[in-house]
C-alpha positions as CSV (number, residue, x, y, z in Angstrom):
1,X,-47.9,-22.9,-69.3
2,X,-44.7,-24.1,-69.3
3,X,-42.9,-21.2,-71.1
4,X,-41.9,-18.5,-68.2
5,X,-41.0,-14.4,-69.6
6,X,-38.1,-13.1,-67.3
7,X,-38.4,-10.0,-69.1
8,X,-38.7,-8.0,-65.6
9,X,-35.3,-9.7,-64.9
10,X,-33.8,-8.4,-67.9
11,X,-35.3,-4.9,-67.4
12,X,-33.7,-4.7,-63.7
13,X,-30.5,-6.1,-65.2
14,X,-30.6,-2.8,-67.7
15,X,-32.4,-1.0,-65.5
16,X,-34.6,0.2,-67.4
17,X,-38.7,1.0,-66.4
18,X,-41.7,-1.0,-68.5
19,X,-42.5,2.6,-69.2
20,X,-38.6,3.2,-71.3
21,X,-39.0,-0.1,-72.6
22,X,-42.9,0.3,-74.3
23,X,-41.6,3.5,-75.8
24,X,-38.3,2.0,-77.5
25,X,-40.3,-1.6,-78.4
26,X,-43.8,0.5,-79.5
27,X,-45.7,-1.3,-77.6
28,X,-48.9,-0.2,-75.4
29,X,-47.3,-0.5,-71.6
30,X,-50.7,-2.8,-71.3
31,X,-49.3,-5.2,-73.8
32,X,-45.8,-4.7,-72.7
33,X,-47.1,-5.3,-68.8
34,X,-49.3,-8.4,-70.1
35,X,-45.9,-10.0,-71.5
36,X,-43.8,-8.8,-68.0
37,X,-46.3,-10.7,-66.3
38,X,-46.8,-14.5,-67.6
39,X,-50.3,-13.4,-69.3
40,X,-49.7,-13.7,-73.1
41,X,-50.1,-16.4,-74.9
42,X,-48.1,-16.0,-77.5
43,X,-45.4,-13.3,-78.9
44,X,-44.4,-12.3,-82.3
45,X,-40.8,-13.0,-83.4
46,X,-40.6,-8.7,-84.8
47,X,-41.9,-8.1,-81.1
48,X,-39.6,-10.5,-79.5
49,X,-36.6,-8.7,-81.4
50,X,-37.3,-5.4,-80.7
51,X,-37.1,-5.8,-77.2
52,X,-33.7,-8.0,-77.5
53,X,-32.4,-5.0,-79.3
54,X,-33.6,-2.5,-76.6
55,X,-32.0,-4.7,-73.8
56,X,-29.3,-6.4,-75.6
57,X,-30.0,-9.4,-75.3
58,X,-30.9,-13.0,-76.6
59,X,-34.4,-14.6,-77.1
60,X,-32.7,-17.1,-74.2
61,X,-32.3,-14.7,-71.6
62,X,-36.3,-13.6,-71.5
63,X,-38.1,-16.9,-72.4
64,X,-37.5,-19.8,-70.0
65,X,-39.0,-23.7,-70.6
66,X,-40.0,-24.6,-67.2
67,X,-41.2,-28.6,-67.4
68,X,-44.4,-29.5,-66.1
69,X,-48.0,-28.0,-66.0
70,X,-48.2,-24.5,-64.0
71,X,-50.9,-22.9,-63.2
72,X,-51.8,-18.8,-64.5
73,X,-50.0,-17.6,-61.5
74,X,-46.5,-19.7,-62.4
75,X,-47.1,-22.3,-59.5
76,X,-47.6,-26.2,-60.6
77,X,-50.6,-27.6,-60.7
């Protein structure tokens, strides 16, 4: 898929563990873990703004277009 979720660069930026982060988004850390690593296939916008208010940031700095067909693990096909 060509969108990429940085969200584990964001959460060393603010250091901050998936753990802190499930409990101040409400998320399940298996959710929160399945978005960290590349596995969801889609996100709501109310999820997606809770976690840009707990690290202060934009939408921009956690999803990335990445052109081109990759594969589940992030590596083109």
């Amino acid at each position: 898929m060509p969108i990429v979720v940085n969200l584990d660069v964001m959460m060393a930026r603010r250091k901050m563990s998936l753990n802190e982060l499930a409990s101040r988004v409400d998320l399940t850390l298996a959710n929160l873990s399945i978005l960290k690593n590349n596995h969801a296939k889609a996100v709501r916008f109310t999820t997606l703004e809770a976690i840009c208010r707990a690290l202060d940031c934009q939408p921009g700095d956690i999803l990335e277009y990445v052109p081109g067909d990759l594969d589940e693990a992030g590596a083109p096909e």
